[in-house]
VEXTI-43755 format. One record per residue (C-alpha): residue in three letters; x, y, z. Coordinates in steps of 0.2 Angstrom, whole numbers. Example, Ala and Ser with C-alpha at 12.3 -4.5 7.8 and 13.67 -1.06 7.14 Angstrom:
<nodes>
   nudren       u       v       w
      ALA      62     -22      39
      SER      68      -5      36
</nodes>
This chain:
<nodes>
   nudren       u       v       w
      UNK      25     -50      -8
      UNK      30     -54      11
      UNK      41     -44      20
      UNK      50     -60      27
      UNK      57     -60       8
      UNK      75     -68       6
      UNK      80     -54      -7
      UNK      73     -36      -8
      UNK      76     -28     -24
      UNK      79      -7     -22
      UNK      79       6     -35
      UNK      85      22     -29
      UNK      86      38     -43
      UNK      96      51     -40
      UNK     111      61     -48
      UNK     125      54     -36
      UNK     130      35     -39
      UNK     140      38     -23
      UNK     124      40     -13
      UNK     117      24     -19
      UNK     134      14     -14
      UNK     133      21       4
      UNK     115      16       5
      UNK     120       0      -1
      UNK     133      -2      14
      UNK     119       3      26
      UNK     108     -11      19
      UNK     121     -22      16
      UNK     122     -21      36
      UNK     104     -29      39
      UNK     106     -47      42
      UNK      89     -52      34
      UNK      85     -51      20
      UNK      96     -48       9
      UNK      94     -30      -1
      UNK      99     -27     -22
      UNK     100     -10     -26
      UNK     101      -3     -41
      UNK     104      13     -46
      UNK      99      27     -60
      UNK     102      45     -61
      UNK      89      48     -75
      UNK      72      45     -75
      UNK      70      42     -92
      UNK      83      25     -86
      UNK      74      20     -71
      UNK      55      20     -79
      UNK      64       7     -94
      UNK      70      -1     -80
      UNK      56      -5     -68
      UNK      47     -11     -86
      UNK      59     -25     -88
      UNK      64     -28     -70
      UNK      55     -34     -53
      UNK      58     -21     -41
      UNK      51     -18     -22
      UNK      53      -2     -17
      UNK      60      15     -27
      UNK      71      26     -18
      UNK      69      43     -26
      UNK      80      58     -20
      UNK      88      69     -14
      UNK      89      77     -31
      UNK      86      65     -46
      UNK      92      70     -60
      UNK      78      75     -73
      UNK      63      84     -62
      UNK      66      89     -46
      UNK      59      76     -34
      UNK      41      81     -31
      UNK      37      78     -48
      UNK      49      63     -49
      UNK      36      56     -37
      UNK      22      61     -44
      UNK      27      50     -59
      UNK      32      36     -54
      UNK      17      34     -41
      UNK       6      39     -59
      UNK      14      24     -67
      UNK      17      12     -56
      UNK       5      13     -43
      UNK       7      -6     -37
      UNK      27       0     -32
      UNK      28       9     -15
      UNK      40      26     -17
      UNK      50      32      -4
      UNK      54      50      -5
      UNK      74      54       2
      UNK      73      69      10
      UNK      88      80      18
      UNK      85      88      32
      UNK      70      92      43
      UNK      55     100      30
      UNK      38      94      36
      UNK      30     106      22
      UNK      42      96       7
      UNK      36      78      17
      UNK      19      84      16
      UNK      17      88       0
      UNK      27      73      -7
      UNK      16      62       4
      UNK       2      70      -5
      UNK      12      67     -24
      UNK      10      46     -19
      UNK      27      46      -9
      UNK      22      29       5
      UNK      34      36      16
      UNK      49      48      18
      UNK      69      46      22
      UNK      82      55      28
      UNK      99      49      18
      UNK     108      53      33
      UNK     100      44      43
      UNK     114      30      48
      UNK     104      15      58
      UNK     100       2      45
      UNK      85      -4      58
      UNK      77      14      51
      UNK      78       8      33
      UNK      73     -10      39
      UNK      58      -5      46
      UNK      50      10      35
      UNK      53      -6      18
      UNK      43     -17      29
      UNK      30      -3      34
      UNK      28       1      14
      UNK      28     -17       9
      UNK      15     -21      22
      UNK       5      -7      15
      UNK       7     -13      -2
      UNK       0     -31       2
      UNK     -15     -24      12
      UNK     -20     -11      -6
      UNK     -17     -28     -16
      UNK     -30     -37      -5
      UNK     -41     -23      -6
      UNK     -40     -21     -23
      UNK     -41     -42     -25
      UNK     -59     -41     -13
      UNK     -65     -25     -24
      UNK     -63     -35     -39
      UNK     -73     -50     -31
      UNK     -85     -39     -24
      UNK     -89     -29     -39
      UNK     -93     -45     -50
      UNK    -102     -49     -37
      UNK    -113     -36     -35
      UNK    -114     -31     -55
      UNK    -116     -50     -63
      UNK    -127     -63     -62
      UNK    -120     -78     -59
      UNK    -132     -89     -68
      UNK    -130     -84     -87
      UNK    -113     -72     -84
      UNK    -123     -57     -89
      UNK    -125     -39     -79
      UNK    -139     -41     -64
      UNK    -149     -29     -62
      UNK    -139     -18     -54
      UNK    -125     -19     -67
      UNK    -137     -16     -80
      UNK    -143       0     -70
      UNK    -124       6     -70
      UNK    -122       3     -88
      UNK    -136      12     -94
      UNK    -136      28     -85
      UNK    -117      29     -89
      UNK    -123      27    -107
      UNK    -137      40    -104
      UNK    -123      50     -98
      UNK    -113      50    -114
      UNK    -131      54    -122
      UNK    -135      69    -115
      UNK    -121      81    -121
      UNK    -125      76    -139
      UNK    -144      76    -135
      UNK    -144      58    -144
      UNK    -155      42    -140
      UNK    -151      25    -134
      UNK    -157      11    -142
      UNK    -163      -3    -129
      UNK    -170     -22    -132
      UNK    -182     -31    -123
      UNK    -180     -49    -123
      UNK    -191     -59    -116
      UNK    -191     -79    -116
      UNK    -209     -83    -121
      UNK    -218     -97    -109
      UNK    -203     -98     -99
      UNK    -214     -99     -82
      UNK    -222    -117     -91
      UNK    -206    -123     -94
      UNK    -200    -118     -75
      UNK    -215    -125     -70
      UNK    -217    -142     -81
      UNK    -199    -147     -82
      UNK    -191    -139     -67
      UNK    -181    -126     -62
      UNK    -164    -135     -70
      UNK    -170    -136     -85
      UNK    -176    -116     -86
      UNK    -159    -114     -80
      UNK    -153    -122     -94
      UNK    -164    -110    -106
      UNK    -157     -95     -97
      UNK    -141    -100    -102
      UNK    -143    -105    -118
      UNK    -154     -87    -124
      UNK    -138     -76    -114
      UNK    -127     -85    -125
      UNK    -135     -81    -143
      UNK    -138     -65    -137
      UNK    -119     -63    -132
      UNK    -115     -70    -150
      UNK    -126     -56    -158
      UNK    -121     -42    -151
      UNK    -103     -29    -153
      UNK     -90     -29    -139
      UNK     -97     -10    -134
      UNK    -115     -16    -133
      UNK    -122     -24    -117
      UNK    -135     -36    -109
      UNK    -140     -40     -92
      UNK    -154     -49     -85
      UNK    -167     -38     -78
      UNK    -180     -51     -72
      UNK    -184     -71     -70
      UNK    -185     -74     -90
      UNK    -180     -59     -98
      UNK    -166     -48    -103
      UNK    -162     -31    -107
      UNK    -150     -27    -122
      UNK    -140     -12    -123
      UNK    -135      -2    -141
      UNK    -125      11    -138
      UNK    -123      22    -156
      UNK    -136      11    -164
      UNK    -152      20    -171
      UNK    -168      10    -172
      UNK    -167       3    -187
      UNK    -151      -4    -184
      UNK    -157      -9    -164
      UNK    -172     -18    -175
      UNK    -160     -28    -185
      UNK    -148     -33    -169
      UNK    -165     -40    -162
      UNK    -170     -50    -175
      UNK    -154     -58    -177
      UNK    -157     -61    -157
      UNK    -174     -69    -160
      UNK    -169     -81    -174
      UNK    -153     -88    -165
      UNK    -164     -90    -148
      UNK    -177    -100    -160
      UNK    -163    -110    -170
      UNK    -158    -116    -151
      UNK    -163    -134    -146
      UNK    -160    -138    -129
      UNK    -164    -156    -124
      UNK    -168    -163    -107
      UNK    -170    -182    -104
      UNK    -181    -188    -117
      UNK    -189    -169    -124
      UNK    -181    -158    -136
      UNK    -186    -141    -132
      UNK    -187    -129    -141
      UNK    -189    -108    -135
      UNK    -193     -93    -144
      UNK    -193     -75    -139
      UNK    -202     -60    -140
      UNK    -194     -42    -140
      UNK    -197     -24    -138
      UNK    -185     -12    -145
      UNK    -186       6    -140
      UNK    -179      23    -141
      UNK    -173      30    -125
      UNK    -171      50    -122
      UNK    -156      57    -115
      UNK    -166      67    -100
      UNK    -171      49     -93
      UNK    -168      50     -74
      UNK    -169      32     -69
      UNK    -168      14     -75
      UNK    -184      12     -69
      UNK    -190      22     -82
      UNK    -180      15     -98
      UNK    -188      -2     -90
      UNK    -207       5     -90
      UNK    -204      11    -109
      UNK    -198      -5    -116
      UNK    -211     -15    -107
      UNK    -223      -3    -114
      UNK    -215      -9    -133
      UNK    -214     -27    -128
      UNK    -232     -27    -119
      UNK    -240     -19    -137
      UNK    -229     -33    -148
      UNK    -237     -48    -137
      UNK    -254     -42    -141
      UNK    -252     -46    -159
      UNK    -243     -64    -153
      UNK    -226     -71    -146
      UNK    -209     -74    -155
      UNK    -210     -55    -163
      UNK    -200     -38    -163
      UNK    -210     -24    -160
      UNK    -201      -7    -164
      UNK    -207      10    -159
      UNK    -200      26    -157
      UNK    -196      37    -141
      UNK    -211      32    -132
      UNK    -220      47    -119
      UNK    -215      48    -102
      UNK    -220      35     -91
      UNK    -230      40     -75
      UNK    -221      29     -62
      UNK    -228      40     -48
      UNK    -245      47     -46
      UNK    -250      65     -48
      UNK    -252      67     -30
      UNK    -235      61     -23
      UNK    -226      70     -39
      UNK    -234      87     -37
      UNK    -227     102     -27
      UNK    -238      97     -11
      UNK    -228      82     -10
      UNK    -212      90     -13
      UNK    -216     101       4
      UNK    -222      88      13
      UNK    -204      79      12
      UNK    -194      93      15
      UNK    -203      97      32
      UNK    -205      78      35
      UNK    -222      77      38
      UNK    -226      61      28
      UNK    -207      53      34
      UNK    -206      38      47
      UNK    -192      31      55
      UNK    -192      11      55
      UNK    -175       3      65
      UNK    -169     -15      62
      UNK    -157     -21      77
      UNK    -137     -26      76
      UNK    -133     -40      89
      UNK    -120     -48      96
      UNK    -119     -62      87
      UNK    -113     -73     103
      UNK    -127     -70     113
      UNK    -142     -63     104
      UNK    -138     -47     111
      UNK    -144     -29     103
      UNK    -130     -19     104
      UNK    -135      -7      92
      UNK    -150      -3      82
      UNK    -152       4      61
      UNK    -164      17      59
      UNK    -172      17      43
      UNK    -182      31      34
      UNK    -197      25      25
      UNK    -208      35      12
      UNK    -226      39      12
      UNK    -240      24       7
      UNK    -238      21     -11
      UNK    -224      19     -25
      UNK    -214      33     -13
      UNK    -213      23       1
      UNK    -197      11      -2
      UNK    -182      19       1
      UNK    -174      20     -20
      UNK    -190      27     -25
      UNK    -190      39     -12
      UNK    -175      46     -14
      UNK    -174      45     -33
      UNK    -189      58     -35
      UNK    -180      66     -23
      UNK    -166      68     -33
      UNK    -174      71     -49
      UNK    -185      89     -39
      UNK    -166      93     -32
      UNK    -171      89     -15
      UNK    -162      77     -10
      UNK    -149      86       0
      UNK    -162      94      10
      UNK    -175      78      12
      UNK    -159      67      18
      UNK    -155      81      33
      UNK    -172      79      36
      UNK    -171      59      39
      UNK    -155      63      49
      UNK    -164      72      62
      UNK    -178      62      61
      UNK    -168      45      65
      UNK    -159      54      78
      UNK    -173      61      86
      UNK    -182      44      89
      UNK    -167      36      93
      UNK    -165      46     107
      UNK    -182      36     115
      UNK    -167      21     117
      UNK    -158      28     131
      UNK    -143      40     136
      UNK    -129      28     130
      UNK    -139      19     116
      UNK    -129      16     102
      UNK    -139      19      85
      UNK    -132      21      67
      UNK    -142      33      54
      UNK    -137      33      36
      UNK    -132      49      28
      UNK    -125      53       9
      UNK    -110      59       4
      UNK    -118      73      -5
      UNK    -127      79      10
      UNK    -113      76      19
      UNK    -101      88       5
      UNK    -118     102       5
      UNK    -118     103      25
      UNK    -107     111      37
      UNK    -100      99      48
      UNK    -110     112      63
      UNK    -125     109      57
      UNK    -124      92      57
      UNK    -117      92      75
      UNK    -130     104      79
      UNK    -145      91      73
      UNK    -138      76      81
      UNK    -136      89      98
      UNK    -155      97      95
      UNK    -162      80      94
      UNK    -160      74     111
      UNK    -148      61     106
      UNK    -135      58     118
      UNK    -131      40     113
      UNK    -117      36     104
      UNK    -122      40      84
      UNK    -114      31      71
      UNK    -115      40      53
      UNK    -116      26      39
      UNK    -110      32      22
      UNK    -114      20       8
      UNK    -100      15      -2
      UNK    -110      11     -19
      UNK    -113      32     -15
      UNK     -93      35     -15
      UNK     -92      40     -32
      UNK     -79      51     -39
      UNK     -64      56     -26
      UNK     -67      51      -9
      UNK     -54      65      -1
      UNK     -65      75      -2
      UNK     -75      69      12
      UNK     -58      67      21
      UNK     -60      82      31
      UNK     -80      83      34
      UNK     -77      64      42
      UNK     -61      69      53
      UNK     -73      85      62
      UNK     -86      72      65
      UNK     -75      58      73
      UNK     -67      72      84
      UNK     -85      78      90
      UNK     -87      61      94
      UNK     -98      52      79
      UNK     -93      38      74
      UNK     -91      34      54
      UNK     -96      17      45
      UNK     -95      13      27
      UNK    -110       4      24
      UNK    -111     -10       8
      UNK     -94     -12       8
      UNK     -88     -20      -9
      UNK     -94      -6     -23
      UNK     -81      -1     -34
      UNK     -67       8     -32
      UNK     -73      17     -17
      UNK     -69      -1      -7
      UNK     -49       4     -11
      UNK     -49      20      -7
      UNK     -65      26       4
      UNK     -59      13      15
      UNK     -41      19      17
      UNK     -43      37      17
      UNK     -59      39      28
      UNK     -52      26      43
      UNK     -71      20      47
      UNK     -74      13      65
      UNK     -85       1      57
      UNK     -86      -8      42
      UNK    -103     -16      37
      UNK    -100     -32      24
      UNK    -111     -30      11
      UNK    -126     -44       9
      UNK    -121     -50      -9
      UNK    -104     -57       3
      UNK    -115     -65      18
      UNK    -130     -75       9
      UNK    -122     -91       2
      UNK    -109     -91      14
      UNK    -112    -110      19
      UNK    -110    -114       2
      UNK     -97    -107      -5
      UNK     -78    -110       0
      UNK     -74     -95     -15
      UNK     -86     -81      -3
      UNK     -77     -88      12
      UNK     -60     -86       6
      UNK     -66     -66       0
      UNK     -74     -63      17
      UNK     -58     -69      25
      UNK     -47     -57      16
      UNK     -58     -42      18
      UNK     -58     -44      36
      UNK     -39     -45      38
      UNK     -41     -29      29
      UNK     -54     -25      42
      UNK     -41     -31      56
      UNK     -26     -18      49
      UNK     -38      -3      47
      UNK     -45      -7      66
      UNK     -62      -6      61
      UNK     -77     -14      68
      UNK     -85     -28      58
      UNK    -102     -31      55
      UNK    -111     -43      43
      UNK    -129     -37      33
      UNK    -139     -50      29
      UNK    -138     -64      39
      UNK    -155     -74      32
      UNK    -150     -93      39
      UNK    -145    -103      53
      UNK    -130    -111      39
      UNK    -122     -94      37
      UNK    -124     -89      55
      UNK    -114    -102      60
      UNK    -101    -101      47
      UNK    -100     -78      51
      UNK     -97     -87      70
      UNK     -82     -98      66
      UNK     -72     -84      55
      UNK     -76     -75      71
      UNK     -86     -61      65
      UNK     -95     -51      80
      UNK    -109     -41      73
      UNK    -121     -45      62
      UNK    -139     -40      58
      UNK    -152     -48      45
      UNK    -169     -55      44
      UNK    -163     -70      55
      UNK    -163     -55      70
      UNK    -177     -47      64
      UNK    -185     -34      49
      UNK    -185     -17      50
      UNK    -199     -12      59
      UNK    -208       5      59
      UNK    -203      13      76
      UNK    -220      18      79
      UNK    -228       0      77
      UNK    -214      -8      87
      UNK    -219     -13     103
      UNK    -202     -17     108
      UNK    -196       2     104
      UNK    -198      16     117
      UNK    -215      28     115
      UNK    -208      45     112
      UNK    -212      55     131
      UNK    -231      60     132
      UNK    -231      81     127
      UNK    -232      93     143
      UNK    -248     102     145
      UNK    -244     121     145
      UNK    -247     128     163
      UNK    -263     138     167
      UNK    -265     154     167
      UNK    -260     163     183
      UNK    -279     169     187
      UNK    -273     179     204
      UNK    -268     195     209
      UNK    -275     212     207
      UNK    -280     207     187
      UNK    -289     196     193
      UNK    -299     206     206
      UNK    -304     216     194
</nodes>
């Protein structure tokens, strides 16, 4: 909807048709365009109306006639959120604006007030607003496939897999029931990839996706969880049931024929099916104990199902890393190192800013979602990630007075820990370069208000706020519009393939005239290649960071980075005087 429009159509509530003639005079003043109102004193009336009828802007107030106002607001904004309301307030009450503002009103009115350029210019303020949340939403919907499916066989990726099944797991606990999970793994799919080419195992992909799809209820789900193999979830299936669905999965994949030039090729597949408990913390381990199933099934030979129940808890991290010395050692930080990738300017080369990066022990611990999963799952996360912070900030004081770094910090920690603190550790650590907190979007689950205040305390002590993978979920709608981030890093599912796809272009563009209204600084994540460089330089992105710049680097092995100042000897005693005489 532009607010260059030729006809604007109005909807004002309230219990005095003759209000709504005099507002119809006002407008009726405004040259351009051309405003319908109509008018409803019940709200019962309006809401049938705005179901049958296109309308651009609600007027709701003084007084309708049902509720009084507030909740009159409240409801309409409930139901129809894509319709911007403006509250009509008598008199000067900032309290009553407040709180209406709060109830979803986009902006308030006084009745009285007589210039028709005030009621011209508040519509084109709401309807401006409305454009930028449709694009939003428009780019959140984009990204989210993006970053959920895979674009190959139109199943969930990995990631999308992850989500599915620990929201599953979530609906298990309460009930302390099982999930029933399939393995499905395309047998000598690497022979075919390697023989006949990468098309044609393309072509297998799709094909076994889309017998699985046929097999399976509208509530269940699959994904693919690796080069050849998918994983299938039940959700209220037992096993014998989940035994059943995979057989039926196996016989269509074997049924399939696929042919490519002058060969008819024919796949089969072997699969695991297993029970998964309720108190599983991770998708990592659903994947280690169907692998488990699967592995024991191809021992015995390929196009089978092997069934078996809840199998024991897989070991994913040695004894040493998961017992309590380990849990010590990350809290203090002993066995933590900071690694820092640079941003640059992507005109000239230039590092403008640097990434630091908190990197795990040797071993399974030392990449960044293992790390802080165990964290999470010996509940100290909270207390590990305020250790990072202090960490990162501490060497990124090496850069300089009025280096600019960014450090990552979660939302969580960011909820647990008063805003002093956090001030405090950025101020004890020496860092007296511009700090940039980066709060990771696929993190902003649940109702981002909440970090409304903490962020506001930070900005105004002078730490800048960037939301980091921008394009997960809902947050991208609202953690963008309610925390006002001076920087917005583009997620890397939206930069690689740039070159090649007009479709990402066209996404990009959007979210960074979204980027353009909420006066945030942009900066790509990565950029790989010289063809999606180039393409990032004509939409006239400025920042960027990526492989093509250089890998995140362990501070200490960097030769580039500052070495931290050599420690200070203590001063000899003081051997003089009358002690020492005698």
């Amino acid at each position: 909807m532009s607010s260059v429009q030729a006809l604007r159509r109005i909807l004002h509530i309230h219990r005095d048709p003759g209000l709504a003639d005099r507002i119809r005079d006002r407008l009726g003043r405004i040259p351009a365009p051309r405003h319908l109102v109509a008018h409803y004193a019940h709200l019962v009336d309006a809401f049938a109306y705005l179901q049958v009828s296109p309308v651009d802007v609600v007027l709701a107030g003084p007084e309708p006639a049902d509720d009084d106002l507030l909740e009159t607001v409240r409801r309409l904004s409930a139901t129809f959120p894509e319709i911007p309301v403006v509250a009509l307030v008598e008199g000067d009450d900032p309290d009553l604006v407040d709180r209406l503002q709060k109830a979803g009103a986009r902006d308030c009115l006084d009745p009285a007030a007589a210039h028709p350029e005030i009621w011209a210019r508040t519509f084109n303020h709401c309807l401006r607003e409305m454009v930028t949340v449709r694009e939003l939403a428009q780019v959140t919907a984009r990204l989210d496939w993006l970053i959920h499916m895979d674009a190959l066989t139109g199943t969930l990726n990995r990631k999308g897999l992850e989500r599915a099944i620990m929201d599953e797991l979530g609906r298990c606990r309460p009930r302390g029931a099982e999930l029933a999970v399939l393995l499905v793994d395309l047998d000598d799919f690497t022979r075919i990839n390697a023989t006949l080419g990468h098309g044609v195992g393309d072509m297998v992909l799709v094909a076994a996706s889309r017998r699985i799809h046929e097999t399976l209820r509208p509530a269940d789900k699959v994904g693919r969880c690796g080069t050849d193999r998918f994983m299938v979830v039940l959700p209220g299936s037992d096993l014998e049931d989940a035994e059943a669905v995979a057989e039926e999965i196996r016989l269509a994949i074997s049924r399939d024929a696929i042919t490519a030039g002058e060969i008819v090729l024919k796949t089969t597949a072997s699969i695991g099916v297993a029970a998964i408990s309720p108190r599983t913390l991770s998708f990592d381990e659903v994947l280690a104990r169907t692998q488990i199933v699967l592995q024991r099934g191809k021992l015995e030979g390929k196009n089978r199902t092997t069934r078996a129940a809840s199998v024991q808890d897989v070991n994913l991290i040695t004894p040493v890393e998961s017992g309590p010395d380990m849990v010590r050692a990350l809290v203090r930080g002993r066995v933590l190192q900071v690694a820092s990738q640079p941003i640059v300017n992507l005109t000239d080369g230039r590092i403008v800013s640097r990434e630091m990066l908190i990197r795990g022990p040797r071993g399974p611990l030392h990449t960044p979602d293992n790390l802080f999963r165990f964290c999470q799952e010996n509940d100290i996360l909270a207390a590990v990630d305020l250790r990072c912070l202090k960490l990162c900030a501490s060497t990124a004081a090496r850069l300089g007075s009025h280096a600019r770094y960014h450090v990552n910090i979660m939302p969580a920690t960011l909820m647990q820990t008063p805003v002093e603190e956090l001030i405090r550790v950025l101020k004890v650590s020496g860092a007296q370069g511009h700090c940039v907190l980066e709060i990771s979007e696929q993190q902003l689950l649940g109702d981002p208000t909440v970090l409304v205040g903490p962020v506001r305390r930070l900005q105004e002590a002078g730490v800048g706020i960037a939301v980091d993978d921008v394009g997960f979920g809902n947050s991208c709608l609202e953690g963008l519009l309610m925390l006002q981030p001076e920087v917005m890093k583009v997620d890397k599912k939206l930069i690689r393939g740039l070159a090649d796809d007009p479709e990402l272009r066209r996404t990009l563009q959007r979210l960074l005239r979204v980027g353009a209204v909420l006066g945030a600084e942009i900066v790509a994540e990565g950029i790989e290649n010289q063809a999606d460089y180039n393409v990032l330089m004509d939409l006239g992105v400025r920042l960027g960071q990526g492989y093509l710049f250089g890998r995140p680097v362990l501070c200490e092995q960097d030769r580039s980075f500052p070495s931290p100042p050599p420690r200070t000897a203590p001063p000899p005693p003081d051997v003089s005087g009358p002690a020492a005489a005698g």
